[in-house]
C-alpha positions in Angstrom: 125.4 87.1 99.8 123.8 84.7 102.5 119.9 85.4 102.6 118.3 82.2 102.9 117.9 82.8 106.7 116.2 86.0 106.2 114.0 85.5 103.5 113.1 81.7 105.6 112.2 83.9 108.7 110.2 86.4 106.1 108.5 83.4 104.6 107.0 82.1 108.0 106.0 85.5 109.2 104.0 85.8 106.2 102.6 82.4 106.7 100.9 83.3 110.2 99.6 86.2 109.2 98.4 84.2 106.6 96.9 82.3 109.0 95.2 85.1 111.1 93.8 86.5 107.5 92.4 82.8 106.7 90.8 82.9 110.6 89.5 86.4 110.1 88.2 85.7 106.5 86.6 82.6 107.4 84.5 83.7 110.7 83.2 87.2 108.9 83.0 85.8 105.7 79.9 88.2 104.8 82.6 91.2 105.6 85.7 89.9 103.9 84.9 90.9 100.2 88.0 89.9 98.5 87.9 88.0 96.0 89.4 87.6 91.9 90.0 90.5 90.2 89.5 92.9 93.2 92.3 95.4 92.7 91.3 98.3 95.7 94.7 97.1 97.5 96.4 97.4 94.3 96.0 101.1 94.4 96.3 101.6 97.7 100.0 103.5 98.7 101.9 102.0 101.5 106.2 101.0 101.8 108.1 98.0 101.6 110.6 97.0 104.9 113.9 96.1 103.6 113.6 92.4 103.5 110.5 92.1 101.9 112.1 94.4 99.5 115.1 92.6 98.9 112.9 89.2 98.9 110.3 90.5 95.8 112.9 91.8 94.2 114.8 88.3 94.3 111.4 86.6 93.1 110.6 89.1 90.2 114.1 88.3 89.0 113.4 84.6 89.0 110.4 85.4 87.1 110.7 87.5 84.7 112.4 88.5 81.6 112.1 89.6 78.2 109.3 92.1 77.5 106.8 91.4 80.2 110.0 92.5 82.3 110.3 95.7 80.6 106.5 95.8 80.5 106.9 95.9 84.2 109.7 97.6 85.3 108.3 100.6 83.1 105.1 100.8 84.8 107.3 100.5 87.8 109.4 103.8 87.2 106.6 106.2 86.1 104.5 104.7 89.5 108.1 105.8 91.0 108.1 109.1 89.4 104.5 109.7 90.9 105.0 108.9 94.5 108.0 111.0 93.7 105.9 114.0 93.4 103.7 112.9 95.7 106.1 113.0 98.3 107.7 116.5 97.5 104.1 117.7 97.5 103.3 116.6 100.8 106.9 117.5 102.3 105.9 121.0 100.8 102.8 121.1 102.9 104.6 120.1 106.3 107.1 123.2 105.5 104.1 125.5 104.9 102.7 124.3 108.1 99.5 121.7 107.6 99.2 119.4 110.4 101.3 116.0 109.7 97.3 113.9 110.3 95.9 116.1 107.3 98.9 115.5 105.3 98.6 111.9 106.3 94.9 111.9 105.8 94.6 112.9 102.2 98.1 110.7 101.1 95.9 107.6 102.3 93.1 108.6 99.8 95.8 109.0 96.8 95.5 105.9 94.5 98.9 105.1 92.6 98.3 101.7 90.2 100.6 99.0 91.7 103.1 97.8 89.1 102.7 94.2 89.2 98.6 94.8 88.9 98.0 92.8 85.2 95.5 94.0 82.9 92.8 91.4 83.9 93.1 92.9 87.3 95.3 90.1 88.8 98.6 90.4 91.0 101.5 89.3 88.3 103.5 88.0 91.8 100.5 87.0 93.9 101.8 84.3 95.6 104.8 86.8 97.1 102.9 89.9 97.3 103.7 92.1 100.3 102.5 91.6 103.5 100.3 94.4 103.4 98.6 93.0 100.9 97.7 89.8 102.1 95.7 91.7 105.0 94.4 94.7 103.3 90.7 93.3 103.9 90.8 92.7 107.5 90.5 94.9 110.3 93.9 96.4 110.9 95.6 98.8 113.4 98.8 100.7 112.9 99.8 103.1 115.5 96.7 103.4 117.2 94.1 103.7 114.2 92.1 101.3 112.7 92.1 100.6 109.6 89.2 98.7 106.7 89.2 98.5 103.5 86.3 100.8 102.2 84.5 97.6 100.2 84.6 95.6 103.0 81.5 94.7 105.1 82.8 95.8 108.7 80.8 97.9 110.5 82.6 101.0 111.9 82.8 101.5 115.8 81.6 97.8 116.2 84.5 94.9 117.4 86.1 92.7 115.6 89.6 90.9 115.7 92.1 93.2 114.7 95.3 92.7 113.5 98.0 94.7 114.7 100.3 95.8 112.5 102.8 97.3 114.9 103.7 93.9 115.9 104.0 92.5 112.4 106.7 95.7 111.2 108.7 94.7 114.8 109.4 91.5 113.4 110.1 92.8 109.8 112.4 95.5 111.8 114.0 92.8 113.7 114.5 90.4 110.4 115.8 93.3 108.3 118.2 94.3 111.2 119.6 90.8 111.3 119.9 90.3 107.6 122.4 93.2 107.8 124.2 91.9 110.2 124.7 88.6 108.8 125.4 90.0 105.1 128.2 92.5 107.1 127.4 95.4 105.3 128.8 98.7 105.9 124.9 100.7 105.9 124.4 99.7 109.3 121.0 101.5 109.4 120.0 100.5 106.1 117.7 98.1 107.6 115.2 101.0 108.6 114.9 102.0 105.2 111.3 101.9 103.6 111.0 102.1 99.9 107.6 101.3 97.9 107.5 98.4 96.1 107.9 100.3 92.6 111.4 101.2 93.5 112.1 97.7 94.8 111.4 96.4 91.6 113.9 99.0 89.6 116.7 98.5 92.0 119.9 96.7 91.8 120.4 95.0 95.1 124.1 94.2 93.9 127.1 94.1 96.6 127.9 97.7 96.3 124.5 99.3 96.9 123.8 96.8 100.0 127.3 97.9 101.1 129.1 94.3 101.2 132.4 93.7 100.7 132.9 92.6 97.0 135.1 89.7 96.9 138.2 89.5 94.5 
């Protein structure tokens, strides 16, 4: 399968909102707390788009084998199995009548270890962590609401550059959508699928799953 264009796209995307992180970061340096070892975004719950899926899980097979791969991919099913439950929980709630923001409300205060968090409280694939990730502590806005992280210095109801996120999932949309295209596959909505990155990690991205054509 042909993914270099996709994951090329992906790779400058993340570099400019590496950029905007780096701009943020550097003019509110007394807000922007993060810094070695902080793990609050390594708890934090939130899903992959399919090509950064697809792209951490071609990186995690380049980098790992043996028993820190099993290591891993262990911590990444029972953190699978949790937001499992989590997510039958909450779907219970909707059917029982809860409004969707309370649902949404306490899911954000959930806290799910990430797998790839180390035990010295550093990201095992740092350099091609998520994108959500790499701006957890800036000010962020997703759908109309704002967004901190809690050990940041930001002040709430006071302005600062924000960092939409709407725009940044258009163009993950719009990279997913052609990757399927290009790879022909048969799912041709699979590229709205969000999964977290724990599931990413125990997947088999192989020709059948992606719905490609396997040649004989």
């Amino acid at each position: 399968m042909e993914l270099t264009n996709a994951f090329a796209r992906y790779e400058t995307l993340v570099g400019q909102v590496g950029e905007i992180f780096n701009k943020v970061s550097s003019e509110f340096a007394d807000e922007v707390k993060c810094k070695p070892t902080c793990d609050d975004c390594c708890h934090a719950l939130f899903d992959l788009t399919f090509v950064e899926a697809l792209y951490i899980k071609s990186k995690f097979d380049e980098l790992f084998n043996g028993k820190i791969r099993f290591d891993i991919t262990e911590a990444a099913s029972q953190a699978d199995r949790t937001l499992g439950m989590m997510k039958k929980e909450a779907y219970k709630r909707h059917e029982a009548g809860e409004s969707d923001a309370s649902i949404i409300d306490q899911v954000s205060k959930m806290r799910v270890r990430c797998p790839l968090l180390g035990d010295e409280g550093k990201c095992l694939m740092y350099d091609y962590r998520p994108i959500a990730c790499r701006v957890y502590g800036i000010p962020t806005s997703a759908g109309g609401q704002g967004h901190t992280c809690g050990l940041s210095g930001f002040n709430q109801g006071k302005a600062y550059p924000t960092l939409n996120m709407d725009l940044v999932y258009d163009r993950l949309y719009a990279i997913s959508k052609d990757m399927v295209r290009e790879i022909n596959s048969r799912f041709t909505k699979m590229d709205t699928v969000l999964v977290p990155l724990s599931m990413a990690l125990i997947t088999d991205y192989n020709e059948e799953y992606l719905g490609v054509e396997v040649s004989s």
